[in-house]
C-alpha positions in Angstrom: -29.2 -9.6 -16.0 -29.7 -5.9 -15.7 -30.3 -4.1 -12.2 -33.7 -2.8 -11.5 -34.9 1.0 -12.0 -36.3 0.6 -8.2 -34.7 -0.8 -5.1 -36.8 -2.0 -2.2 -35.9 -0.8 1.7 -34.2 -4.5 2.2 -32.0 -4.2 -1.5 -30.7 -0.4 0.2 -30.3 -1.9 3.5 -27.9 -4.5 1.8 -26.1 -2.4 -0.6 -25.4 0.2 1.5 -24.6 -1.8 4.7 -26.9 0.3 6.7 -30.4 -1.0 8.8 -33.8 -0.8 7.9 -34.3 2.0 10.7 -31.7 4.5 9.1 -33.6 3.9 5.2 -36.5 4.7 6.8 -35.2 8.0 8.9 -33.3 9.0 5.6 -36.6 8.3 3.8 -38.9 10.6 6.1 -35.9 12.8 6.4 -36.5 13.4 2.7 -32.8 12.3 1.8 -34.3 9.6 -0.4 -36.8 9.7 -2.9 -39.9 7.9 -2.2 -41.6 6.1 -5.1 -45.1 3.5 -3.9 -45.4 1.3 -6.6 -48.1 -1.6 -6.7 -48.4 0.0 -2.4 -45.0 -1.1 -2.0 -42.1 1.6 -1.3 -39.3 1.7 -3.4 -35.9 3.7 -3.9 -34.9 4.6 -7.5 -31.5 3.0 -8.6 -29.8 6.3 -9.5 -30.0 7.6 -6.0 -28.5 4.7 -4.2 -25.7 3.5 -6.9 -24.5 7.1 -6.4 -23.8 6.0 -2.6 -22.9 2.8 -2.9 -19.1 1.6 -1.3 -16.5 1.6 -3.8 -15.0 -1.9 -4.6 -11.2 -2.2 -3.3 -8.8 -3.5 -5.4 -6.2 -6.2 -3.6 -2.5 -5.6 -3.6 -0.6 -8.3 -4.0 
């Protein structure tokens, strides 16, 4: 399964590990990119997998 081109507030909110609150500041803040589609707000992908925590790798 492939990722989707748009995230909504909640998917940012979880893959950022941030609230809804500080999506929407950073959205009317203009830090985001706003895209309505179907009235619903969305985020494109690009933006948020460029912020998105870096896996750690375990030492064993």
């Amino acid at each position: 399964m492939t990722a989707p081109a748009y995230y909504s507030i909640r998917d940012v909110c979880d893959l950022l590990v941030i609230s809804r609150s500080t999506v929407k500041r950073r959205l009317a803040e203009g830090l985001f990119t706003r895209v309505k589609i179907g009235g619903s707000v969305r985020i494109p992908r690009a933006e948020v997998d460029g912020l998105m925590p870096r896996k750690r790798r375990r030492v064993a």
